[in-house]
SERO-4910 file (N, C-alpha, C, O; in steps of 0.05 Angstrom, whole numbers):
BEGIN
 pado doro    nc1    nc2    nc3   cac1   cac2   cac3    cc1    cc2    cc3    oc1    oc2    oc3
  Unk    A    190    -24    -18    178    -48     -8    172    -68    -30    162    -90    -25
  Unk    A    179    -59    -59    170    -72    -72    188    -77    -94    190    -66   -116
  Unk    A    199    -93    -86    231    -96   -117    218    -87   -151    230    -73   -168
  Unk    A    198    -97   -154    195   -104   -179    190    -54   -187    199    -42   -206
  Unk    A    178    -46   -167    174    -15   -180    200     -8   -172    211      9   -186
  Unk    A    217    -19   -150    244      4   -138    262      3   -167    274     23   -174
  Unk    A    263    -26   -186    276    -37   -201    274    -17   -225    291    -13   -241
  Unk    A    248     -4   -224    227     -1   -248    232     35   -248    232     49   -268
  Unk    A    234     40   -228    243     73   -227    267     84   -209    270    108   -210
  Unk    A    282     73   -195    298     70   -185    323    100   -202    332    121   -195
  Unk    A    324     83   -225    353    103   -239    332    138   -242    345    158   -236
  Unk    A    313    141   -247    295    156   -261    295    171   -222    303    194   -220
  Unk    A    287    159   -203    284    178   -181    314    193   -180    320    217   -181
  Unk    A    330    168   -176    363    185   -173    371    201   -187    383    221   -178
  Unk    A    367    199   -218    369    226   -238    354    257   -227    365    279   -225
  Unk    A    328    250   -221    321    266   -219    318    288   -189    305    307   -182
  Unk    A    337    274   -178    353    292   -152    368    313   -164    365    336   -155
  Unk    A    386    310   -184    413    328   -195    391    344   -215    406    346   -234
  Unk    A    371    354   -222    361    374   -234    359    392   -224    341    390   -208
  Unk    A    372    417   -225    365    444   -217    340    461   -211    335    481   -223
  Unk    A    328    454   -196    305    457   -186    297    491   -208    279    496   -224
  Unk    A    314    504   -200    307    532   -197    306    542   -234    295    562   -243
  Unk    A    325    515   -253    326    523   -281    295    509   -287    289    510   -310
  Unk    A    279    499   -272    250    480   -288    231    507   -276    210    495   -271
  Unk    A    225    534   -269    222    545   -263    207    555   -302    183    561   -303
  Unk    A    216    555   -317    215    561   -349    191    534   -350    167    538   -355
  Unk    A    200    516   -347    175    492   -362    157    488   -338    144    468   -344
  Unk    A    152    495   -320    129    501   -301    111    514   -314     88    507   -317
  Unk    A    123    540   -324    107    561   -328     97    556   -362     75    562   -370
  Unk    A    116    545   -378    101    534   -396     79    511   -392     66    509   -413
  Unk    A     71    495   -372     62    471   -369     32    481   -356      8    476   -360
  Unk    A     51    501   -337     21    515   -319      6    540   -315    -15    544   -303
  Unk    A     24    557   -330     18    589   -339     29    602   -320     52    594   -316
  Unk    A     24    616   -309     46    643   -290     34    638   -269     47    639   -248
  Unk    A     -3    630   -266     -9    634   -240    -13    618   -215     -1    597   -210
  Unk    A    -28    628   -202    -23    604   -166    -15    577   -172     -2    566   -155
  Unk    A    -23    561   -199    -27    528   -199     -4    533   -204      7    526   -182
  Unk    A     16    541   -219     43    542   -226     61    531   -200     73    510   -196
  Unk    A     58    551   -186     70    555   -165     76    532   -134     91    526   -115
  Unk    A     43    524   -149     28    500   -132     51    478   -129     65    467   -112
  Unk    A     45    479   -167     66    450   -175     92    444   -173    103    422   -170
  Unk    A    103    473   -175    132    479   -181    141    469   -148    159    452   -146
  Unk    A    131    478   -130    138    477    -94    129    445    -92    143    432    -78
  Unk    A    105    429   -105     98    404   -100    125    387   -107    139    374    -91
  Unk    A    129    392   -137    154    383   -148    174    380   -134    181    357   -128
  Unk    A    188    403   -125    210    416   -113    213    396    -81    235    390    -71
  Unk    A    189    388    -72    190    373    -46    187    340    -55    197    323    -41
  Unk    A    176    336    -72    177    299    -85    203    291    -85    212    272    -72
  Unk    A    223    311   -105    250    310   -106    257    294    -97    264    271    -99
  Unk    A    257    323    -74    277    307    -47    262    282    -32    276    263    -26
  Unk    A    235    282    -28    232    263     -4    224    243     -8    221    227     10
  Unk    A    218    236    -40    217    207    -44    244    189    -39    245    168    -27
  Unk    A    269    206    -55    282    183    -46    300    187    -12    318    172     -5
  Unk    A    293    201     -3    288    198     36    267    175     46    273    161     66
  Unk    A    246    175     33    229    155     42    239    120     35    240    101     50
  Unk    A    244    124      5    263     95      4    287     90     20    293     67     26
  Unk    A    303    113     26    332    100     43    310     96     75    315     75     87
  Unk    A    293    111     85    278    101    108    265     80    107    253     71    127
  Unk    A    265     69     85    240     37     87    266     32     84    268     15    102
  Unk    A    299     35     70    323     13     72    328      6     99    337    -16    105
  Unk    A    322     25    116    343     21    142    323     12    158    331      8    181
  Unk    A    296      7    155    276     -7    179    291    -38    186    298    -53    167
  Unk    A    294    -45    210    309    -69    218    294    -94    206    270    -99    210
  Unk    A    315   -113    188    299   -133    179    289   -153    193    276   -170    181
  Unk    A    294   -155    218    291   -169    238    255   -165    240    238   -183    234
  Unk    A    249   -140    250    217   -134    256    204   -148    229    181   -159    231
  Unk    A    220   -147    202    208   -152    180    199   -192    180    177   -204    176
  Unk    A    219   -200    186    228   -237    188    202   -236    214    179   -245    214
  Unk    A    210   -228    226    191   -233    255    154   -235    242    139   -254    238
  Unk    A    153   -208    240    115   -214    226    118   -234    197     98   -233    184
  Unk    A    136   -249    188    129   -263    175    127   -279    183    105   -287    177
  Unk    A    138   -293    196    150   -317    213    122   -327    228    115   -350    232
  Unk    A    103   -292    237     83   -302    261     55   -293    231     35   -278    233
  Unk    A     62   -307    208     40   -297    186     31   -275    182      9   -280    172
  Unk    A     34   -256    183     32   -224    174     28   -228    145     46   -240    133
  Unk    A      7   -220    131     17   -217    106     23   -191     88      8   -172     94
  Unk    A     41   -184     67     57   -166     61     39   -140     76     49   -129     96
  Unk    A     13   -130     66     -1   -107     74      4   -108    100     17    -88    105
  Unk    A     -1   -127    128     -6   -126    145     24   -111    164     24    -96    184
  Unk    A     51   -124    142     75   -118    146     81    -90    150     93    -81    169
  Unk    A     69    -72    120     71    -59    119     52    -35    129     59    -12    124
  Unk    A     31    -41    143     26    -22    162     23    -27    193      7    -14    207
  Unk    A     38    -45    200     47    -44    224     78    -58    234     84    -69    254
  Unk    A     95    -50    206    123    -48    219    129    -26    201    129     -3    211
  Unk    A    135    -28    172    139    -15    156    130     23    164    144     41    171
  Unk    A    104     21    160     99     48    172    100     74    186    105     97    180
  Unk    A     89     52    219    104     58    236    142     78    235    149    102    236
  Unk    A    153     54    234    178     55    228    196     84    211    215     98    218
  Unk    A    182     83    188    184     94    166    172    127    181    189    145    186
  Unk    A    147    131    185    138    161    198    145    173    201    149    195    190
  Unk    A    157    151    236    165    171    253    197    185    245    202    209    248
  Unk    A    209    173    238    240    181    224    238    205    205    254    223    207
  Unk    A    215    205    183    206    219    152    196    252    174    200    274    164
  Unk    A    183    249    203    174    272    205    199    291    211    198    315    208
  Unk    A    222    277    220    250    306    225    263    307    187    278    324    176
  Unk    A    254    286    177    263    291    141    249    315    132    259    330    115
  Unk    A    224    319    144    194    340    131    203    361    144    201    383    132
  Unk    A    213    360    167    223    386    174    243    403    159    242    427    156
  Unk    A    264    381    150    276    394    141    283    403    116    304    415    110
  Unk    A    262    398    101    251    394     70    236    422     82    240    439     65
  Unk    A    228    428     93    209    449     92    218    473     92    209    492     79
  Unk    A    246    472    116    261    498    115    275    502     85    277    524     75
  Unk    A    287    473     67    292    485     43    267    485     31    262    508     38
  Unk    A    250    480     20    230    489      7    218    522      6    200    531     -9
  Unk    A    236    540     31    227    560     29    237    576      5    226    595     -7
  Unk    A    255    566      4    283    585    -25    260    574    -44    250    596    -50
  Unk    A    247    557    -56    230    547    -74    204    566    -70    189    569    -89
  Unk    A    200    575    -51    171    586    -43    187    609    -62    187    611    -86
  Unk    A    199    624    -47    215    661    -61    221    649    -86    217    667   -103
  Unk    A    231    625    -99    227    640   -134    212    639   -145    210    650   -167
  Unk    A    184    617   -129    166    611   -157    147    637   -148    126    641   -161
  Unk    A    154    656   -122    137    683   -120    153    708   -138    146    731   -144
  Unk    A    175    695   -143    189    724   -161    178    721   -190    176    743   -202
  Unk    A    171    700   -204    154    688   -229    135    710   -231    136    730   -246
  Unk    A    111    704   -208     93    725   -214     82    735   -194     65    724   -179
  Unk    A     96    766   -191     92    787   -177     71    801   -166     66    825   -169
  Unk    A     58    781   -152     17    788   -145     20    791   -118      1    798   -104
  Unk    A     57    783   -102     55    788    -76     61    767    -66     67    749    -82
  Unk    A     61    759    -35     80    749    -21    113    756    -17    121    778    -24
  Unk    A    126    743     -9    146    749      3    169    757    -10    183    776     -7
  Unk    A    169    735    -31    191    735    -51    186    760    -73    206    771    -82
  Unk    A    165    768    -80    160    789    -91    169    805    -81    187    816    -94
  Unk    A    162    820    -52    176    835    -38    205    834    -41    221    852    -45
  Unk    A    205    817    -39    238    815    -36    257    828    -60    274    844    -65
  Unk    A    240    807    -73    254    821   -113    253    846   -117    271    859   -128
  Unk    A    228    856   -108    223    887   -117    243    903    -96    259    919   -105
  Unk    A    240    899    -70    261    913    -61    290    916    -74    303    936    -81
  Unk    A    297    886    -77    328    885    -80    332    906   -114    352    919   -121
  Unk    A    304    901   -128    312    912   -158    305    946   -143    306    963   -160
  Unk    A    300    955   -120    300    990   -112    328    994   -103    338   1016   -104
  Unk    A    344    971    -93    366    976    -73    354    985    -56    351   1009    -58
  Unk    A    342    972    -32    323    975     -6    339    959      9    329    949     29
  Unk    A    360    955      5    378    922     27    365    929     47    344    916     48
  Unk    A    366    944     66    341    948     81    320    929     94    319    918    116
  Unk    A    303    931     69    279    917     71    288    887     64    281    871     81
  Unk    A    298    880     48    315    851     36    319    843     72    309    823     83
  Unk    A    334    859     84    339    853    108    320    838    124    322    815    131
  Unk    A    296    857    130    279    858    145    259    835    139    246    822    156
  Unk    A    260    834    107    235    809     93    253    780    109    246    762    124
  Unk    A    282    789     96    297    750    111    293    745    134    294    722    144
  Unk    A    287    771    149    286    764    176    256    755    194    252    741    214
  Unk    A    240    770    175    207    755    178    218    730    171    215    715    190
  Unk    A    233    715    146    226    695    141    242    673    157    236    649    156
  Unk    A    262    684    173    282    672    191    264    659    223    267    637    234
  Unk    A    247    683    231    231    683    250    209    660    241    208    639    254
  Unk    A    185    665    212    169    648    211    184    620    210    174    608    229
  Unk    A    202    605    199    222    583    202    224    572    225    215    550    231
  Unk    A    240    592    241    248    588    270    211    567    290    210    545    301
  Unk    A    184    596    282    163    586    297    152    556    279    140    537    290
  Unk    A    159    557    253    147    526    236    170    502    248    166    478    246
  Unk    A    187    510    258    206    483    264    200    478    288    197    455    293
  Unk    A    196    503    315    178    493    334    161    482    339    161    465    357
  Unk    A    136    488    321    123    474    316    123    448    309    107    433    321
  Unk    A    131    441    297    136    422    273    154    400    309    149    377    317
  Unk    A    165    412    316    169    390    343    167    386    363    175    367    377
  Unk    A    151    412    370    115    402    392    101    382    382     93    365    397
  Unk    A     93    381    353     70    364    345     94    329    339     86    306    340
  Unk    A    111    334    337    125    313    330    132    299    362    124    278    372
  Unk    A    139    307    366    131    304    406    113    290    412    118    267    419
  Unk    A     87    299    411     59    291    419     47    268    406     28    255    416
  Unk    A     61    263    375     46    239    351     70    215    361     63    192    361
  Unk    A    101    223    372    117    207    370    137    207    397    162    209    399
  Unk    A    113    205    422    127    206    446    158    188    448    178    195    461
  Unk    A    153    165    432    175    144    440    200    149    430    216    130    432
  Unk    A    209    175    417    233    176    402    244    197    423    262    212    413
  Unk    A    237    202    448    250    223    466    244    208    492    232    218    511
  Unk    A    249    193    491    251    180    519    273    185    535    272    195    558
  Unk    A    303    173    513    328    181    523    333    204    518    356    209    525
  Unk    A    323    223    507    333    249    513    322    267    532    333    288    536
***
């Protein structure tokens, strides 16, 4: 929304899409030590990535028309931007969050294989280092199921905040 910051970080967001999420796993843990905050940051990180620049191609494609229109009837920039911009931008970003979330889970299992206090990915590691395929099995499949009920979710509530995007369907 704002030429002069998109100008200003622009190359620096796009770079920082092509970083290997899973090799900054090493300077996390130097930055944040092994425990929960690590983990915190590493999964916070891991979702900025991606959805900042999702959020800029969603403010690209809001129709400039709605934009010309509230100027035209004096809107000024703030006013623009939370009641076209916004709007606009949300409702689209909440099926982006969805799907940032199902990958964010592969980010959840490594930064739990780091340090082994439990959860899922721990499980998982420790099995696979017993040869338990087994249980490897059984853990993907809790995590296939919890997925399956967070995406349900995720569009019941997207439903109910954003009746007007299912009208035609």
């Amino acid at each position: 929304l704002f030429p002069f910051f998109r100008a200003l970080i622009s190359k620096y967001v796009d770079a920082a899409r092509f970083i290997p999420l899973t090799a900054m796993v090493g300077i996390f843990i130097g930055w944040f030590g092994i425990e929960d905050d690590m983990k915190i940051q590493f999964l916070a990180f891991g979702i900025f990535v991606y959805l900042l620049p999702i959020v800029v191609q969603r403010v690209s494609e809001v129709n400039k028309v709605f934009e010309q229109t509230a100027r035209t009837l004096g809107a000024t920039k703030w006013q623009t931007i939370v009641k076209i911009f916004f709007p606009a931008v949300i409702s689209k970003l909440s099926d982006d969050i969805r799907v940032i979330v199902a990958i964010s889970w592969t980010y959840i299992i490594i930064a739990e294989m780091v340090n082994k206090t439990g959860g899922v990915g721990s499980m998982i590691f420790t099995a696979a280092r017993q040869g338990r395929t087994d249980k490897v099995f059984a853990l993907l499949g809790i995590i296939v199921v919890i997925g399956i009920l967070q995406d349900m979710l995720f569009k019941y509530v997207d439903k109910l905040i954003f009746p007007h995007k299912y009208i035609n369907k």
